[in-house]
C-alpha positions in Angstrom: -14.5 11.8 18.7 -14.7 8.9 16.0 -12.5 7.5 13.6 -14.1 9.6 10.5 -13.7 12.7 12.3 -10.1 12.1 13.5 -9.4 11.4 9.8 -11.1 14.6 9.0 -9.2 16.5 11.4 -5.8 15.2 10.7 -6.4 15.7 7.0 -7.8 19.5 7.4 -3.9 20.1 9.6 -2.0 18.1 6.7 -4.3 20.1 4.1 -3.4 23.7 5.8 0.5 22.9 6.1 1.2 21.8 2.5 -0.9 25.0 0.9 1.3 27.0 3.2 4.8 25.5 2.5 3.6 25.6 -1.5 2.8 29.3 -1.0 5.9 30.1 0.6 7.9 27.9 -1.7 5.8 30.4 -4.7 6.7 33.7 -3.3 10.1 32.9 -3.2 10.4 31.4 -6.7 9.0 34.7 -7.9 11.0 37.3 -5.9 14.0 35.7 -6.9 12.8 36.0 -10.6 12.0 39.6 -9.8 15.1 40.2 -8.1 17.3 39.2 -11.2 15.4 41.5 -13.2 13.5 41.3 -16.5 16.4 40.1 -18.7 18.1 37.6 -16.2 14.7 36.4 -15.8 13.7 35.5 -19.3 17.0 34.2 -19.7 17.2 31.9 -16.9 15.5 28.6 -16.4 13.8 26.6 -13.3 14.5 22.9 -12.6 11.4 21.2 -10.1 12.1 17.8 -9.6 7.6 16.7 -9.4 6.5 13.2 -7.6 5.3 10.8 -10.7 1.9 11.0 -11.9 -0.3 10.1 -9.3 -2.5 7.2 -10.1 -5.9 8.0 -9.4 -8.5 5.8 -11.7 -11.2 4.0 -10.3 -11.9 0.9 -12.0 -15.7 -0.5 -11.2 -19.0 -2.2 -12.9 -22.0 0.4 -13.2 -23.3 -2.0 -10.4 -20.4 -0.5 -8.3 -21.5 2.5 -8.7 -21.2 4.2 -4.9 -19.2 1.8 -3.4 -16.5 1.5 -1.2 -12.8 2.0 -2.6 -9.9 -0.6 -2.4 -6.6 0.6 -3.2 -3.8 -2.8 -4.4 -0.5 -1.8 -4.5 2.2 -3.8 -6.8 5.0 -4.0 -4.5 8.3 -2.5 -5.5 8.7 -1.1 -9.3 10.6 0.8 -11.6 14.3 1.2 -10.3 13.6 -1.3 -7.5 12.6 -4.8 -8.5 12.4 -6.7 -5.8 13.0 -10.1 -5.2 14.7 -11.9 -7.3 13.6 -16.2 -7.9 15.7 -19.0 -8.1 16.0 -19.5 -11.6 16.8 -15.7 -12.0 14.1 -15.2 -14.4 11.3 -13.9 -11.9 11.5 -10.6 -10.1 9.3 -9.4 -7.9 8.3 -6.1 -8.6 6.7 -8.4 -12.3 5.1 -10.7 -10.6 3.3 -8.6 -7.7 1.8 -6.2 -10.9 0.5 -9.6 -12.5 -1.1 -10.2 -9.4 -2.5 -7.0 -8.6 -4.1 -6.5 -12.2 -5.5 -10.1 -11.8 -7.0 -9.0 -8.0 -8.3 -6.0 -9.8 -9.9 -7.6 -12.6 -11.6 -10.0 -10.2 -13.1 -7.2 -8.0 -14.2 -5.3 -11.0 -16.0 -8.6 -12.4 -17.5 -9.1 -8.9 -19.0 -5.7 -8.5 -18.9 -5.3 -5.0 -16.2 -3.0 -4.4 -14.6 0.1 -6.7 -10.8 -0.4 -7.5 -8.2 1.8 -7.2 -4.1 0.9 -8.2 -0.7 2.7 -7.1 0.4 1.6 -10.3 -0.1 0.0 -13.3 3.2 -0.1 -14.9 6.6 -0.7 -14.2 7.7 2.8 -12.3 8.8 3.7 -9.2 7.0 4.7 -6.5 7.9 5.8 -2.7 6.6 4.4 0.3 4.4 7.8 0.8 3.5 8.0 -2.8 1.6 4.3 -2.7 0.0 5.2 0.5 -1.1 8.7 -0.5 -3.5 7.0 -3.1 -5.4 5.4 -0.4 -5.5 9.2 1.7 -6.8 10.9 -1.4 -9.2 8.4 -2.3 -10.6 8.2 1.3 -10.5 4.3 0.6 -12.3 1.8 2.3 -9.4 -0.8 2.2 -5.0 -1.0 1.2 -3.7 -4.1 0.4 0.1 -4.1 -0.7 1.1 -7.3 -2.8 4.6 -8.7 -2.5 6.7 -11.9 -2.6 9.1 -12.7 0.2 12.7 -13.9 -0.6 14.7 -15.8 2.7 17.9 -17.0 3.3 16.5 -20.4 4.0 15.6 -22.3 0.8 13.2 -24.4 2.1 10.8 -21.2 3.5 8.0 -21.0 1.6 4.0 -20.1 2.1 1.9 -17.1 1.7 1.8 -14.5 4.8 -0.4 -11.9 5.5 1.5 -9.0 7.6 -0.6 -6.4 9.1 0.4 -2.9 11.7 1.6 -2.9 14.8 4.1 -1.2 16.6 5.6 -4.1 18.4 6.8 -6.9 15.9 5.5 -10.4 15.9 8.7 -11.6 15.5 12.2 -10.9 14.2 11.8 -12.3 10.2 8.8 -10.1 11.1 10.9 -7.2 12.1 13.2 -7.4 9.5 11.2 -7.6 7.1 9.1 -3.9 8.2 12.8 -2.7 8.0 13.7 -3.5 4.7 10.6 -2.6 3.4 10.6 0.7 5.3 13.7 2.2 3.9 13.8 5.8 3.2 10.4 6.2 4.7 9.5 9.8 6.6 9.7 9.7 10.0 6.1 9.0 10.8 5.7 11.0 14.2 2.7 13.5 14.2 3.6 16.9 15.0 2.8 19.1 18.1 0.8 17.2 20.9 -2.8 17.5 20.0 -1.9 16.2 16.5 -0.2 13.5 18.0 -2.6 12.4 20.4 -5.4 12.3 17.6 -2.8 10.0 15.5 -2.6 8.1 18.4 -5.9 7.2 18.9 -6.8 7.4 15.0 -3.6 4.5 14.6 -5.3 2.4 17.3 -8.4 1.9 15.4 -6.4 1.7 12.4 -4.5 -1.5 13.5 -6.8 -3.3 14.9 -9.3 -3.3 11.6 -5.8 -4.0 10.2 -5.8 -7.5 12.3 -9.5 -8.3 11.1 -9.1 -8.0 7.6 -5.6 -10.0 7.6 -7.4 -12.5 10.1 -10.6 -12.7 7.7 -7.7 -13.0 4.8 -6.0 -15.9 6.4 -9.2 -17.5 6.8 -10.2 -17.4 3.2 -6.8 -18.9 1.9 -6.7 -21.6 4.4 -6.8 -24.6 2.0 -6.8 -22.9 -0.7 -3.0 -21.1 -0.7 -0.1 -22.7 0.6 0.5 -21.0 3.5 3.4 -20.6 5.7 3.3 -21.5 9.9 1.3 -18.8 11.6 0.8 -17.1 8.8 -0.7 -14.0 10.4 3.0 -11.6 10.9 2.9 -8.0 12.1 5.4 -5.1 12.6 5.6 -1.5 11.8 5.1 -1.5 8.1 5.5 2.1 7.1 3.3 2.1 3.9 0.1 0.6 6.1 0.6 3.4 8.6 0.9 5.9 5.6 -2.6 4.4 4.0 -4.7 5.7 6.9 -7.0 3.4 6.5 -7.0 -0.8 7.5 -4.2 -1.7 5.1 -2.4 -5.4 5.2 1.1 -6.3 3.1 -0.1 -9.7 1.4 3.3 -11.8 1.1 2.3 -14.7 -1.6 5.1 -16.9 -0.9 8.8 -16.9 -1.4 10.9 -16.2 -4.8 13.8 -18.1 -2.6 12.2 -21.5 -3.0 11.8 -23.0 -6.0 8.5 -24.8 -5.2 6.8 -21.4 -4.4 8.2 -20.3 -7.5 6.5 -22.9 -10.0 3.3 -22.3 -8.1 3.5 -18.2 -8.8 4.2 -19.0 -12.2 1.0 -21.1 -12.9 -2.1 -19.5 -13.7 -4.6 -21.6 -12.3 -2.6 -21.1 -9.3 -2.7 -17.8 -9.1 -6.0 -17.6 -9.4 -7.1 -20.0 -7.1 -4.9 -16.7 -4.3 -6.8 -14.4 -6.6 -9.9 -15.6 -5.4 -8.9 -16.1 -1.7 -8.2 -12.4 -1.7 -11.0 -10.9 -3.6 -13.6 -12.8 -1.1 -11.5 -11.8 1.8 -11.8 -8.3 1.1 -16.0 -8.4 0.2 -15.9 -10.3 3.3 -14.9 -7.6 5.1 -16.7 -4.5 3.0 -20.0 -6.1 4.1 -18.9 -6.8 7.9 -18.1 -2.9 8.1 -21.5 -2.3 6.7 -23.5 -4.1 8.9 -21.7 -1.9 11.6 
């Protein structure tokens, strides 16, 4: 069986058990309408708490017309900002939508690749919510932008953190876990559905590894990057995205150096760049497959 048709199969299961749970959640929304009869009915009222607009746009040149998707994801948002810089004046959850509009405007200007966004202003957004983008979609690509914060002042460098479900190391580790909470348990249920997953999640994060290897690659020289640069661990929105997905870490807020370079332009850019090739780079390998 191959990867499209696992993803098929997996998505048909999902597909069945959410109309079911909204049709049960339907007939019992109206019998207990019913029940109160006519009067209590009209009187009463109905709170549903929905998920926030989902985010759906494709941004592309007519030359793009047809080609594969790329969901970027602005880390944090909303409620949640993040990282917070040295100066106190940065937070993350700014700075990662900055970079993802300026990744998105570069792609669309490129033509290569259709563009897709979790968001595009400052809201809140689950774990599952970002990564449901790239499911509905059917995307080609998922790269999540943040900026790292340590303990240790002098940390600093761009990383590039792809899925696995062994970490690379523990500031690895740690990492996954703080960006994982109030995730889902991720476990597929009943055993055909899990062994599907299983295999499915194999292919998934090791076309992970490529792009954040082929990512690396393009920043070398370009980005300040930090030692081994290449970080992996159970990321719970890249396992979400169903698709090869990295977490692009452009440096630290904790380090004051990193901070002036994120707050240039022409710096920015210059990671811009590094990205958007990184990700063409890897459209056209797939092709050629």
């Amino acid at each position: 069986m191959t990867w499209l048709q696992m993803r098929s199969d997996l998505g048909k299961r999902g597909a069945m058990a959410g109309a079911a749970v909204t049709a049960v959640a339907a007939a019992a929304i109206i019998f207990a309408l019913v029940g109160r009869g006519s009067d209590a009915a009209a009187q009463s009222s109905l709170t549903v708490n929905l998920p926030p607009p989902a985010n759906d746009r494709i941004y592309a040149s007519p030359i793009a017309r047809g080609r594969p998707i790329v969901v970027i994801d602005a880390g944090h948002g909303g409620r949640d900002p993040g990282a917070t810089s040295v100066s106190g004046q940065v937070h993350e959850k700014d700075l990662t939508l900055t970079l993802a509009r300026a990744l998105r405007d570069e792609l669309v200007k490129r033509g290569r690749v259709r563009v897709a966004m979790t968001r595009d202003d400052d809201r809140y957004l689950t774990l599952d919510d970002r990564a449901a983008v790239a499911r509905r979609l059917n995307a080609a690509m998922f790269v999540s932008i943040h900026i790292d914060s340590a303990a240790n002042p002098l940390a600093r460098g761009a990383s590039v953190d792809s899925l696995s479900d062994v970490a690379s190391d523990a500031e690895a580790a740690s990492l996954a876990a703080r960006e994982n909470e109030g995730a889902d348990n991720d476990r597929a249920g009943g055993s055909v559905d899990a062994v599907l997953a299983d295999l499915s999640m194999r292919d998934q994060m090791s076309a992970s590894a490529d792009l954040a290897a082929r990512l690396v690659g393009k920043a070398a020289g370009r980005v300040e990057l930090r030692p081994n640069p290449h970080r992996f661990a159970a990321f719970h929105v890249l396992r979400r995205a169903d698709a090869p997905a990295v977490l692009f870490e452009a440096g630290y807020l904790s380090n004051a150096d990193d901070e002036l370079l994120l707050s240039n332009p022409e710096q920015r850019a210059k990671m811009v760049l590094a990205i958007a090739q990184a990700i063409e780079a890897e459209v056209a390998a797939h092709a050629r497959h």
